[in-house]
Backbone atoms as SQL, in Angstrom:
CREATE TABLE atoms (id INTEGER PRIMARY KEY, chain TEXT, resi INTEGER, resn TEXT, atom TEXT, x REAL, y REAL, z REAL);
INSERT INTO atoms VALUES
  (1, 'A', 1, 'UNK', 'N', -10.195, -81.402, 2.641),
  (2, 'A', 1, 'UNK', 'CA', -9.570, -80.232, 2.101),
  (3, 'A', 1, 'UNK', 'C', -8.891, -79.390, 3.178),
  (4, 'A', 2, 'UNK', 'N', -8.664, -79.853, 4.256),
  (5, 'A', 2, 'UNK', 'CA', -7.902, -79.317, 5.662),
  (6, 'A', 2, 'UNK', 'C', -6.258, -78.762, 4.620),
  (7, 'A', 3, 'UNK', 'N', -5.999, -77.939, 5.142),
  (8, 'A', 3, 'UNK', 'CA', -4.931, -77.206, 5.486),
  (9, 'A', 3, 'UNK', 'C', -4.342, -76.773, 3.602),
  (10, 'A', 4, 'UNK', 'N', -5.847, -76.714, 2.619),
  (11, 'A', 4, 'UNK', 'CA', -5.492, -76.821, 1.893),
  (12, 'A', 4, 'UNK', 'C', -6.021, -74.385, 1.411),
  (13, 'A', 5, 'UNK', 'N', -5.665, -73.599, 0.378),
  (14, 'A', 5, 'UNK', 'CA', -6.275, -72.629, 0.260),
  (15, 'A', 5, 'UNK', 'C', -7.767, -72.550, -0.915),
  (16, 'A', 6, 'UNK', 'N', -8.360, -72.304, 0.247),
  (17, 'A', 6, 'UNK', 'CA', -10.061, -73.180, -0.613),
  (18, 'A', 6, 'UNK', 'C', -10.460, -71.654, -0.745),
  (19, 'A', 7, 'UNK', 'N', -9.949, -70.230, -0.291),
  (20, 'A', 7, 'UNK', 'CA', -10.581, -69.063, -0.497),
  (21, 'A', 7, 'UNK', 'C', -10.348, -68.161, -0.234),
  (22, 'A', 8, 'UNK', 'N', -10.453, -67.095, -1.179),
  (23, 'A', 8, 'UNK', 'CA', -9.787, -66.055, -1.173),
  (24, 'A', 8, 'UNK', 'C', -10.579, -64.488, -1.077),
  (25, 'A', 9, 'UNK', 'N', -10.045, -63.579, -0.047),
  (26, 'A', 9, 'UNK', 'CA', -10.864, -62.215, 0.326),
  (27, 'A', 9, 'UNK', 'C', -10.369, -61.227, -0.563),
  (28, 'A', 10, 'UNK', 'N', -11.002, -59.944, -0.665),
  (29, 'A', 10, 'UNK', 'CA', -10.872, -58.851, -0.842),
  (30, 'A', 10, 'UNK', 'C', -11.354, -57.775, 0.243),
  (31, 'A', 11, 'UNK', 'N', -10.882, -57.188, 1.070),
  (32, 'A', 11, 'UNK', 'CA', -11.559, -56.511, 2.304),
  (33, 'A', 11, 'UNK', 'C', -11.546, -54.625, 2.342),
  (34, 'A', 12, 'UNK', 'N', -12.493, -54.259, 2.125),
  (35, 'A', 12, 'UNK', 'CA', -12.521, -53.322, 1.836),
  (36, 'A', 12, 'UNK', 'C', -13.563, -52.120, 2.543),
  (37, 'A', 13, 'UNK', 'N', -13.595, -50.887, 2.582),
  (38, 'A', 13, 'UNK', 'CA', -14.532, -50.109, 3.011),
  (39, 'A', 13, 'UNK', 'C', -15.361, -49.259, 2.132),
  (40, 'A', 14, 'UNK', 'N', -15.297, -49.493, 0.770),
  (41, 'A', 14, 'UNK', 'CA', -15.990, -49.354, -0.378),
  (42, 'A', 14, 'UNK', 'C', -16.189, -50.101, -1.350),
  (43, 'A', 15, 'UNK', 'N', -16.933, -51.452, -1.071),
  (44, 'A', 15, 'UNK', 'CA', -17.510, -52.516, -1.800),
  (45, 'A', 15, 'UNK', 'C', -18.122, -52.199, -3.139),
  (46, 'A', 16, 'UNK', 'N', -18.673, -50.934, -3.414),
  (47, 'A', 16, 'UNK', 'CA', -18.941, -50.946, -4.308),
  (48, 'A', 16, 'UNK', 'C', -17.832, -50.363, -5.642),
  (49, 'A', 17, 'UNK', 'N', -16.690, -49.510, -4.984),
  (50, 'A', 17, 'UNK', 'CA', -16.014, -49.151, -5.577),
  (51, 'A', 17, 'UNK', 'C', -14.997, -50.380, -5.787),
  (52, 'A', 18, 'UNK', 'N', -14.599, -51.160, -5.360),
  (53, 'A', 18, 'UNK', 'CA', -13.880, -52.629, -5.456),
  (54, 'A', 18, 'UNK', 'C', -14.491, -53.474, -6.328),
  (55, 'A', 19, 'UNK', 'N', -15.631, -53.348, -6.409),
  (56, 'A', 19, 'UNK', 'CA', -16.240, -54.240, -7.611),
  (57, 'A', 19, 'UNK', 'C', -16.208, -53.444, -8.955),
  (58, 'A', 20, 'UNK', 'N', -16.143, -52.464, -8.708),
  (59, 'A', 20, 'UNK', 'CA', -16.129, -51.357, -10.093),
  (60, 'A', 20, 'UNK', 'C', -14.764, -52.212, -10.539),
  (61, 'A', 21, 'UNK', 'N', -13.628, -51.417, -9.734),
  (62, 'A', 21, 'UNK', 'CA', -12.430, -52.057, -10.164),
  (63, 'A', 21, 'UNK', 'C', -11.890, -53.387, -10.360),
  (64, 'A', 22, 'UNK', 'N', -12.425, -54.389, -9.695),
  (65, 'A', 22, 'UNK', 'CA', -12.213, -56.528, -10.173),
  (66, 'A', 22, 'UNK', 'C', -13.046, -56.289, -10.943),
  (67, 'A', 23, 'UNK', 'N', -14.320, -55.863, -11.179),
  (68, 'A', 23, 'UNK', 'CA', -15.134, -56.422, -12.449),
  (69, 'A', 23, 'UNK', 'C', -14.721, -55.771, -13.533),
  (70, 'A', 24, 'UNK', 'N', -13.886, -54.359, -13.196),
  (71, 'A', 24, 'UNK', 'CA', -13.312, -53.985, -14.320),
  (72, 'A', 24, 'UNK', 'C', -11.932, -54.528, -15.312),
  (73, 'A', 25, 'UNK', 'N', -10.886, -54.510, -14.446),
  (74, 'A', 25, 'UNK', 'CA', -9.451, -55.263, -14.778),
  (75, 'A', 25, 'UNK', 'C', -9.702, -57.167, -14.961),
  (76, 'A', 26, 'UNK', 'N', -11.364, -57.565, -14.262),
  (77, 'A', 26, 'UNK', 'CA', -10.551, -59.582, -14.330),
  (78, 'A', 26, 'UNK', 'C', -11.632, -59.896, -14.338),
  (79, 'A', 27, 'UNK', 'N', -12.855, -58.817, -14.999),
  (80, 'A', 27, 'UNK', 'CA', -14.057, -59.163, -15.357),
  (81, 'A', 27, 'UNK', 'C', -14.922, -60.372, -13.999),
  (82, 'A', 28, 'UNK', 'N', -14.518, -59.555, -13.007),
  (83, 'A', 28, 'UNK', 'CA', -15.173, -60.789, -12.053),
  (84, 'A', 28, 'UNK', 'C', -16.626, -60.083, -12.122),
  (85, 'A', 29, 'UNK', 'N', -17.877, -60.872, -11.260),
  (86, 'A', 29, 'UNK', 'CA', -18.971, -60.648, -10.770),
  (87, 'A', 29, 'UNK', 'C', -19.496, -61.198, -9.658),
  (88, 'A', 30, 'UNK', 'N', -20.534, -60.126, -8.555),
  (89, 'A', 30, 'UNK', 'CA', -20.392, -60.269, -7.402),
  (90, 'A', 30, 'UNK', 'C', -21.712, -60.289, -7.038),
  (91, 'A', 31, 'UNK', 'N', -21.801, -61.518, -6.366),
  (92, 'A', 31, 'UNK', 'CA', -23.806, -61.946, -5.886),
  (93, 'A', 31, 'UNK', 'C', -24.063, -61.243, -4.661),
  (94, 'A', 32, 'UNK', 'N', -25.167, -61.900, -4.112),
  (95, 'A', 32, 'UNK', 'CA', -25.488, -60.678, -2.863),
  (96, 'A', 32, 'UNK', 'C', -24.649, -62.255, -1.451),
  (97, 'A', 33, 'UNK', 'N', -24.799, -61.862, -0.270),
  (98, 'A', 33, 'UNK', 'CA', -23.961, -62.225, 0.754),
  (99, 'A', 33, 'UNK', 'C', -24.585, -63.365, 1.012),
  (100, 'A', 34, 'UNK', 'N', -23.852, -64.585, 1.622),
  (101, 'A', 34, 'UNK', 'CA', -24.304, -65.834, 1.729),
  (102, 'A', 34, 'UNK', 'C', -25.136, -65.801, 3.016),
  (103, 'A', 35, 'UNK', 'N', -25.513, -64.960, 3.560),
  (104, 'A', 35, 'UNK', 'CA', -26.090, -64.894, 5.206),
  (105, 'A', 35, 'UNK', 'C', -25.134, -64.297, 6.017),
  (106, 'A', 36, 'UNK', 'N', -25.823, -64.047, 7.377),
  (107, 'A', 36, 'UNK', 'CA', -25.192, -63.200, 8.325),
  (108, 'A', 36, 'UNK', 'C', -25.007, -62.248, 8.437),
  (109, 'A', 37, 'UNK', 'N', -24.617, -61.751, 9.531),
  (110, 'A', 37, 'UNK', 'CA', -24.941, -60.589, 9.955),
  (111, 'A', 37, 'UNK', 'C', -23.674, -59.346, 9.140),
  (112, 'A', 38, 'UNK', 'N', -22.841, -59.939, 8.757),
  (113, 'A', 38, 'UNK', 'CA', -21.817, -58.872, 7.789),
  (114, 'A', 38, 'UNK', 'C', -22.473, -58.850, 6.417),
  (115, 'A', 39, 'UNK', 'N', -22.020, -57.669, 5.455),
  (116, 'A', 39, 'UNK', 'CA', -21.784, -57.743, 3.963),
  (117, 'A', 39, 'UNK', 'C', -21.174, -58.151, 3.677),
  (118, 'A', 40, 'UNK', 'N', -20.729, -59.262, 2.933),
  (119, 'A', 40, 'UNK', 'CA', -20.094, -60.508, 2.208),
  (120, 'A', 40, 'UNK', 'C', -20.681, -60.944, 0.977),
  (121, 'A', 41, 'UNK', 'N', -20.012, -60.574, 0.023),
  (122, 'A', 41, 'UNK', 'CA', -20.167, -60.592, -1.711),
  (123, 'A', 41, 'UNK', 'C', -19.940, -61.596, -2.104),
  (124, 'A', 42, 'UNK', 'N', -20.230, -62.368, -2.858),
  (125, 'A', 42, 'UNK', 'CA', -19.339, -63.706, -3.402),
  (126, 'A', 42, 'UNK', 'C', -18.740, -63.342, -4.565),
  (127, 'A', 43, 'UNK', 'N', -17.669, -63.525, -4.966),
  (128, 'A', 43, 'UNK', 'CA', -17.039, -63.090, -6.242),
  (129, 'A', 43, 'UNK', 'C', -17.058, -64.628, -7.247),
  (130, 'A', 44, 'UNK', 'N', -18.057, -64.169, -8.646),
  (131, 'A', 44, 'UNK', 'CA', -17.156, -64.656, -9.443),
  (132, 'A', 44, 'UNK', 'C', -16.504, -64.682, -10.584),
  (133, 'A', 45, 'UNK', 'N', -16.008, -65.608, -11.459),
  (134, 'A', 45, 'UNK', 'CA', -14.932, -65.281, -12.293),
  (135, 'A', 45, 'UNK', 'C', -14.390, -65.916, -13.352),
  (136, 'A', 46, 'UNK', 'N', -14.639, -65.348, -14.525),
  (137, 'A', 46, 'UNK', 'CA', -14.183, -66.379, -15.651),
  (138, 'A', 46, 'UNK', 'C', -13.427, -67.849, -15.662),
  (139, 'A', 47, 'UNK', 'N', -14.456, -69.273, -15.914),
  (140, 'A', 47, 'UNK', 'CA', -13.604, -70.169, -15.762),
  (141, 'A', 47, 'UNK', 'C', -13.189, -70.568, -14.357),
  (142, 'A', 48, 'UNK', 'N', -13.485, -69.675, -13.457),
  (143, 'A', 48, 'UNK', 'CA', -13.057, -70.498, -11.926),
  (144, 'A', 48, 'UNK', 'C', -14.280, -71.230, -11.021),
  (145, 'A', 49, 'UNK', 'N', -13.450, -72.078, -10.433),
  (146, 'A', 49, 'UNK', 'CA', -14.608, -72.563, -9.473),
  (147, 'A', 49, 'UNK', 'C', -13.678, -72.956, -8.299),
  (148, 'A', 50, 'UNK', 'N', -12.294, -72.986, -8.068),
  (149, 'A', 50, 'UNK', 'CA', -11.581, -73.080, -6.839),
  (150, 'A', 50, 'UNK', 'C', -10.343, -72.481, -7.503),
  (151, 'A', 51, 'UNK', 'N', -10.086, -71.604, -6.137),
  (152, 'A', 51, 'UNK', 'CA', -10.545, -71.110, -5.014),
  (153, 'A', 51, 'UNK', 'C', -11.361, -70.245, -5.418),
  (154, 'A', 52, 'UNK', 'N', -12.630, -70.232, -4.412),
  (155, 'A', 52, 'UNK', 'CA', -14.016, -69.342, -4.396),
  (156, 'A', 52, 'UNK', 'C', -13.830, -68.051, -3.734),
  (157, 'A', 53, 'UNK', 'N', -14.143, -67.097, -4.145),
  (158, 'A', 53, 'UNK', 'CA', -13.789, -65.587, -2.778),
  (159, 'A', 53, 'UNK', 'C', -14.944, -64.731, -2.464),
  (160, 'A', 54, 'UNK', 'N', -14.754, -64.082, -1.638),
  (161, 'A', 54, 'UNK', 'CA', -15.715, -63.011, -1.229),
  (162, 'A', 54, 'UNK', 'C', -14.710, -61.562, -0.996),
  (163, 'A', 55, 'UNK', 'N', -15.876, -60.525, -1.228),
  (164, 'A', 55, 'UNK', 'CA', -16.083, -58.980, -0.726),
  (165, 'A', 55, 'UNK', 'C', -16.509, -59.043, 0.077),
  (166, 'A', 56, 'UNK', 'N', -15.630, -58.119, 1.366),
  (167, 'A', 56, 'UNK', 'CA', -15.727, -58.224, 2.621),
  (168, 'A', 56, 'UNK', 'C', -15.868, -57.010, 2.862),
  (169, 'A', 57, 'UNK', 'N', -17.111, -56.252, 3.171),
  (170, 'A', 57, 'UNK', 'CA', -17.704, -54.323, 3.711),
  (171, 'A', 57, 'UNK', 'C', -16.802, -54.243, 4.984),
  (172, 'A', 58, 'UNK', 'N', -15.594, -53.904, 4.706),
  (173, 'A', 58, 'UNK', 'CA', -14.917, -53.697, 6.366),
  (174, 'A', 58, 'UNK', 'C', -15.718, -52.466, 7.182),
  (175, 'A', 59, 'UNK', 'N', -16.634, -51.732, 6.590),
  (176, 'A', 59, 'UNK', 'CA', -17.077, -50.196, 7.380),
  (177, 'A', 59, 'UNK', 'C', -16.091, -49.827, 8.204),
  (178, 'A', 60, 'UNK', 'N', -15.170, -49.761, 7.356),
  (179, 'A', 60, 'UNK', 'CA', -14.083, -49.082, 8.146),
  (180, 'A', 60, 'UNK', 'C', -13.545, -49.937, 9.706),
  (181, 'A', 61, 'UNK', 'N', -14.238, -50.476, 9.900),
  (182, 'A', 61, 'UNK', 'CA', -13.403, -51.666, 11.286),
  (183, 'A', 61, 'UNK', 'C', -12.495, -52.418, 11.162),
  (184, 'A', 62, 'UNK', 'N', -11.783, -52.613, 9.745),
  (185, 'A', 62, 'UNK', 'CA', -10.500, -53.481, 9.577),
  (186, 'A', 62, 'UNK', 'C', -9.550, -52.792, 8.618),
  (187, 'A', 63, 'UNK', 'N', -8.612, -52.656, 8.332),
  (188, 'A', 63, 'UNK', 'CA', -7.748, -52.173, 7.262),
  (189, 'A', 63, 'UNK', 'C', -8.393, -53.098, 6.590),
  (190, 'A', 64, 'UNK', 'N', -8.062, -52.403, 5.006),
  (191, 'A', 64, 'UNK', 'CA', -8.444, -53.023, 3.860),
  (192, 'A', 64, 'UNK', 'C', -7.303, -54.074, 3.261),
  (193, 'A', 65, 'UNK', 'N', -7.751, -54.982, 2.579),
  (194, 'A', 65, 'UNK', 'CA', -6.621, -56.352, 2.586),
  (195, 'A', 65, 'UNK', 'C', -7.078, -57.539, 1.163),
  (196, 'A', 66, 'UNK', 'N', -6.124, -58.046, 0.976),
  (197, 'A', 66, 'UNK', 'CA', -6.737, -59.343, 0.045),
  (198, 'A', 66, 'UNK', 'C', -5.605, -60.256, 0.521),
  (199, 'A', 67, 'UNK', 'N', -5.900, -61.122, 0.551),
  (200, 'A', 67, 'UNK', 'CA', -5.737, -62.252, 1.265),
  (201, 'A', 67, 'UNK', 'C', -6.019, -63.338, 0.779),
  (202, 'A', 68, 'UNK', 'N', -5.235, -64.624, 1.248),
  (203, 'A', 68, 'UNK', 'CA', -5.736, -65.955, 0.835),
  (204, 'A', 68, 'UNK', 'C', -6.533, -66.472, 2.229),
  (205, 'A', 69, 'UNK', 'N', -7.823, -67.405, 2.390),
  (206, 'A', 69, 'UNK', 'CA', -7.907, -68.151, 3.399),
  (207, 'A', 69, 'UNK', 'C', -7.393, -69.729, 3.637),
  (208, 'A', 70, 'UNK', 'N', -7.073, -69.791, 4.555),
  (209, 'A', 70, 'UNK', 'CA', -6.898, -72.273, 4.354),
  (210, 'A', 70, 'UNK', 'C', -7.785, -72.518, 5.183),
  (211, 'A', 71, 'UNK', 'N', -8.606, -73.524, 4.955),
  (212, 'A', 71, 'UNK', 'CA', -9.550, -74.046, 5.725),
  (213, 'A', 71, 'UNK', 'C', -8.904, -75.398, 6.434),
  (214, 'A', 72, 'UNK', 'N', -9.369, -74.906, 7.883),
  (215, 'A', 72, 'UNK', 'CA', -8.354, -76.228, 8.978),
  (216, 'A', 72, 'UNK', 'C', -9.548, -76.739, 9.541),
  (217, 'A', 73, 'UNK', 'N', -9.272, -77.728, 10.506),
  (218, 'A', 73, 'UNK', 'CA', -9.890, -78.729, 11.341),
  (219, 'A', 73, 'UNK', 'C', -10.494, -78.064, 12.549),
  (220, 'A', 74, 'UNK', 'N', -9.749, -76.804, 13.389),
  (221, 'A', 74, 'UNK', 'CA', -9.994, -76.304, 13.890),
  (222, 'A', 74, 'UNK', 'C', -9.029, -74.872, 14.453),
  (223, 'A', 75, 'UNK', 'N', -9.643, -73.923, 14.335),
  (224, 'A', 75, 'UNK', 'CA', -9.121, -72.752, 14.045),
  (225, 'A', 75, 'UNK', 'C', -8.688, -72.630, 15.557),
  (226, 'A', 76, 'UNK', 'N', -9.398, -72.631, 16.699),
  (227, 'A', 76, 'UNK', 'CA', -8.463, -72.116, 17.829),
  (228, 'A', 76, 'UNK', 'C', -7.175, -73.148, 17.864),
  (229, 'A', 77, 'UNK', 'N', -7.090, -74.391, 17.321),
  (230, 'A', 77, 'UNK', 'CA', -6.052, -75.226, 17.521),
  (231, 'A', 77, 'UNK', 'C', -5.093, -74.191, 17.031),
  (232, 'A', 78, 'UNK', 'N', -5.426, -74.048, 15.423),
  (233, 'A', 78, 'UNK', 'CA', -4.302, -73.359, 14.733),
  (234, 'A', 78, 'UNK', 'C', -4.139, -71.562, 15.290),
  (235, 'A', 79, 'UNK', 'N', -4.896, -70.994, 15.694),
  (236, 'A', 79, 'UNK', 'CA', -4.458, -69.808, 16.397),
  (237, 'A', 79, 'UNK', 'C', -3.117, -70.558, 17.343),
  (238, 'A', 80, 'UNK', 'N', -3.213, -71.303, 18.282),
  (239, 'A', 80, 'UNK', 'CA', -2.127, -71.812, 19.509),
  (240, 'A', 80, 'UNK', 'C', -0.988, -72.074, 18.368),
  (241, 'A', 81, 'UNK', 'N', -0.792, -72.982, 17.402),
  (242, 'A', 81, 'UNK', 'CA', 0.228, -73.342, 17.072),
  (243, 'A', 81, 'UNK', 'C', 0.711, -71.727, 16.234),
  (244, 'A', 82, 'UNK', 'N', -0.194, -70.938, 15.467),
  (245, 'A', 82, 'UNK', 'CA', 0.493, -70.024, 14.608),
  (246, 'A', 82, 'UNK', 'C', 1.335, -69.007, 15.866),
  (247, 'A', 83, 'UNK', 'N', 0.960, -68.925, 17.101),
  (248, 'A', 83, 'UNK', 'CA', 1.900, -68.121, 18.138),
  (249, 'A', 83, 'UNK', 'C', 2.890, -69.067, 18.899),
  (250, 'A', 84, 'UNK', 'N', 3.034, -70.231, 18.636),
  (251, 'A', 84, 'UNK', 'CA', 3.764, -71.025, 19.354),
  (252, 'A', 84, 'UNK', 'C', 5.079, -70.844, 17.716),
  (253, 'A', 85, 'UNK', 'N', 4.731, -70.370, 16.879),
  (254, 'A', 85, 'UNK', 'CA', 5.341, -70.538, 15.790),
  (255, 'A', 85, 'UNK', 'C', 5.863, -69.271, 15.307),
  (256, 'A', 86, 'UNK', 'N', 5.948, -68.205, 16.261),
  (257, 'A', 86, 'UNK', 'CA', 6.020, -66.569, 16.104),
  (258, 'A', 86, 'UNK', 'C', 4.940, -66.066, 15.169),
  (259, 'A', 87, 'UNK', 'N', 4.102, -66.534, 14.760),
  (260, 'A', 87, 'UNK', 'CA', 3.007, -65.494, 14.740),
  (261, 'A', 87, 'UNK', 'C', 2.226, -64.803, 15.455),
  (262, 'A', 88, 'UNK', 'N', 1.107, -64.021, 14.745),
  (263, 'A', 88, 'UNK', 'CA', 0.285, -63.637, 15.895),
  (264, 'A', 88, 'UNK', 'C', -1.011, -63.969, 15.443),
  (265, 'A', 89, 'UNK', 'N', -2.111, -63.864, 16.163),
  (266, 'A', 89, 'UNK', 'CA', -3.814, -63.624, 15.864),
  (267, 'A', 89, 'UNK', 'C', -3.994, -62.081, 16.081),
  (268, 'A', 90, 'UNK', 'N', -4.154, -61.936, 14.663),
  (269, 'A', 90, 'UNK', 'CA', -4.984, -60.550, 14.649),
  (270, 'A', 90, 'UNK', 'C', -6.207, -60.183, 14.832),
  (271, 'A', 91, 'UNK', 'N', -7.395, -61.334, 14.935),
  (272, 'A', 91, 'UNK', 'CA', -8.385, -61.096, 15.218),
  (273, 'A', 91, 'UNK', 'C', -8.925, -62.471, 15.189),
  (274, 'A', 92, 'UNK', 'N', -9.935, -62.775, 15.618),
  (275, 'A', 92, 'UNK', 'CA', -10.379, -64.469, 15.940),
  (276, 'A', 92, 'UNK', 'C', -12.216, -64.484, 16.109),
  (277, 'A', 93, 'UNK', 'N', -12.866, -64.825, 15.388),
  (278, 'A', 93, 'UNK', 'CA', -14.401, -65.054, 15.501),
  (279, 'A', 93, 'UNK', 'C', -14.502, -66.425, 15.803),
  (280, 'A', 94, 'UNK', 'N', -15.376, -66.868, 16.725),
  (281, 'A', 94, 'UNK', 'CA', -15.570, -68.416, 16.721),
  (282, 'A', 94, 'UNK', 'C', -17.126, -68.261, 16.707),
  (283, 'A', 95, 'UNK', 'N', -17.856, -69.271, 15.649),
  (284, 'A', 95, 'UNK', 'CA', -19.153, -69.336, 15.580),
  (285, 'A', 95, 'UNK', 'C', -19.833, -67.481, 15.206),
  (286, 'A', 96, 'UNK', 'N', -19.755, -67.703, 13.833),
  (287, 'A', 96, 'UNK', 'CA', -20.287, -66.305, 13.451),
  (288, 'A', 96, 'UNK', 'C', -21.580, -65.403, 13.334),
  (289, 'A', 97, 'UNK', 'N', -22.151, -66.809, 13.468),
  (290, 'A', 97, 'UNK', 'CA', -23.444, -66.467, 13.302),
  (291, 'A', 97, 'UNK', 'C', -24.253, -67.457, 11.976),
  (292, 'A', 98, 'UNK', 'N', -23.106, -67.786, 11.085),
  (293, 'A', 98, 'UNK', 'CA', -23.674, -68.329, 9.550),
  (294, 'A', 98, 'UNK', 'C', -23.238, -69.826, 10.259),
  (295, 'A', 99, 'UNK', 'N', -22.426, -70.700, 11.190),
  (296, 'A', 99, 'UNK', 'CA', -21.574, -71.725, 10.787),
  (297, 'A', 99, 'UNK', 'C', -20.399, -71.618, 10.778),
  (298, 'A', 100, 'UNK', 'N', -19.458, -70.726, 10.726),
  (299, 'A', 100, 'UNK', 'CA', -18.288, -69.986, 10.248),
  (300, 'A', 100, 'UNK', 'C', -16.992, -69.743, 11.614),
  (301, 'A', 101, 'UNK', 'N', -16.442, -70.865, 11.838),
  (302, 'A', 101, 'UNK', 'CA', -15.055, -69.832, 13.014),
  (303, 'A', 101, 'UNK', 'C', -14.163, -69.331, 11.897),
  (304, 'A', 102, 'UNK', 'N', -13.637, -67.975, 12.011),
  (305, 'A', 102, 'UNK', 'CA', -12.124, -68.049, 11.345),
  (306, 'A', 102, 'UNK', 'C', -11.612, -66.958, 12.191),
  (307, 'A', 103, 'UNK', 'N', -10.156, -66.920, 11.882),
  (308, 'A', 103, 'UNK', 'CA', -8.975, -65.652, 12.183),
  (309, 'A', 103, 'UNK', 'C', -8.450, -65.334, 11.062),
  (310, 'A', 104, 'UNK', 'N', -7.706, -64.234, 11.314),
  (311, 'A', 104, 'UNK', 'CA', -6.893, -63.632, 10.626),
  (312, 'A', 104, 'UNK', 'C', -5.871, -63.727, 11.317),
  (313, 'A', 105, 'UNK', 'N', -4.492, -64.162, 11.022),
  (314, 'A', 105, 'UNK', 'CA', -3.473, -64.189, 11.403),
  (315, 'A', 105, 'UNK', 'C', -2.428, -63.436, 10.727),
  (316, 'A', 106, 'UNK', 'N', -1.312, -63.316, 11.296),
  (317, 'A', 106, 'UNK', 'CA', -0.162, -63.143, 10.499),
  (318, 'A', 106, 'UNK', 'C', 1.453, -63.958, 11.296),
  (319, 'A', 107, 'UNK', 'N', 1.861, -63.872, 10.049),
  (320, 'A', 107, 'UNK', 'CA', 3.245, -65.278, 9.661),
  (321, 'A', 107, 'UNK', 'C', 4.119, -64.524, 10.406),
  (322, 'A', 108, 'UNK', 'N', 5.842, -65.284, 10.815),
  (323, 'A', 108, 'UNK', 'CA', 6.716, -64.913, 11.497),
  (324, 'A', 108, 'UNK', 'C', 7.012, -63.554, 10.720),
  (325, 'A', 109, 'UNK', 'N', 6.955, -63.204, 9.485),
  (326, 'A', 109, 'UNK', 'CA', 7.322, -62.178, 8.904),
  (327, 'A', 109, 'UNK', 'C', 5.851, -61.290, 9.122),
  (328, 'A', 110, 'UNK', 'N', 5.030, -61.212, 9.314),
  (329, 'A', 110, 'UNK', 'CA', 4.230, -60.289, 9.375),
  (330, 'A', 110, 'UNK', 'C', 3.300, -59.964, 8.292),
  (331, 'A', 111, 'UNK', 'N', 2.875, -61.226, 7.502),
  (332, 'A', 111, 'UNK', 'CA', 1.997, -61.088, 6.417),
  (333, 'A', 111, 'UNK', 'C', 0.788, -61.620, 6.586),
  (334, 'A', 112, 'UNK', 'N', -0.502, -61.407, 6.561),
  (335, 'A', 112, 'UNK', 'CA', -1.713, -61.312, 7.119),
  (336, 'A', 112, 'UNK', 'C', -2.148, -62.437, 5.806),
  (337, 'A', 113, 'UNK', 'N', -2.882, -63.869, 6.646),
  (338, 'A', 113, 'UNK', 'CA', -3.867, -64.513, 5.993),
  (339, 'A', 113, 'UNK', 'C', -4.811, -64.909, 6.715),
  (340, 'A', 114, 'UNK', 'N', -5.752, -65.625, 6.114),
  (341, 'A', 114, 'UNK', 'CA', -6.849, -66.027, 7.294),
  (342, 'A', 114, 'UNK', 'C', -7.040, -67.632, 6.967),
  (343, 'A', 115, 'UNK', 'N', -7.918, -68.445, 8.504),
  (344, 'A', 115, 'UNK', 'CA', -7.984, -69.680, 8.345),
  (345, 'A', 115, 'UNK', 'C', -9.586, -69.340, 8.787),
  (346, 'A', 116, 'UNK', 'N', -10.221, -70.648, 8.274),
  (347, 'A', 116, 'UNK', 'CA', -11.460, -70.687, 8.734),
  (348, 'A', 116, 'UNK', 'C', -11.953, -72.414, 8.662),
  (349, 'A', 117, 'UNK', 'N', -13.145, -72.624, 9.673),
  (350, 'A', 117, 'UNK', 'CA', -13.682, -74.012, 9.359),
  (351, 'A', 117, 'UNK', 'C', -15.234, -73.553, 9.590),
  (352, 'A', 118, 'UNK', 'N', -15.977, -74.429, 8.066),
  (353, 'A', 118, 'UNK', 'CA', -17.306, -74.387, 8.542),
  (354, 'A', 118, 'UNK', 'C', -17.853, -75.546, 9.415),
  (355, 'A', 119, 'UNK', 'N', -18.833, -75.171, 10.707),
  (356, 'A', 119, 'UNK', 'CA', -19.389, -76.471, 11.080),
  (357, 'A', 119, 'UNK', 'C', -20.532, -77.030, 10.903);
């Protein structure tokens, strides 16, 4: 499933008020966090089972965002090629603590997604 979009964020600094509003407008529902050391919600949602997403507690340390993720082979590879390609890395975790590298990047135009691989 490399380079395919297996998941999708919501990033926010009031998790609970974000679930008020998706569970309100698209009837989603949100479990408690798969591990680790962040708050991370799992969202889910009438009829879906791909792409899977999470609520992300930014506590205020990230602008708030929704986003798609693609899951690659290896994320520092693709950090090098997304700036060899005029993007940038906006932020980069390797080994999170759960299993988990990902970044957040953004495209030659300046639109913010993220990649991640579990190991």
């Amino acid at each position: 499933m490399d380079n395919t979009v297996t998941w999708f964020e919501v990033a926010t600094d009031d998790p609970e008020g974000a679930q008020q509003f998706y569970g309100g407008l698209f009837g989603w529902t949100f479990g408690a966090s798969e591990g680790g050391p962040i708050d991370y919600r799992m969202i889910g949602y009438p009829g879906g089972e791909q792409p899977r997403g999470g609520l992300y507690n930014t506590k205020g340390e990230l602008p708030g965002h929704a986003i798609f993720h693609v899951q690659v082979a290896d994320v520092e590879q693709k950090c090098h090629e997304t700036e060899s390609l005029g993007g940038k890395v906006v932020a980069k975790i390797i080994n999170d603590g759960a299993g988990t590298d990902f970044a957040y990047l953004q495209d030659s135009s300046g639109n913010l997604f993220g990649i991640f691989h579990r190991r």
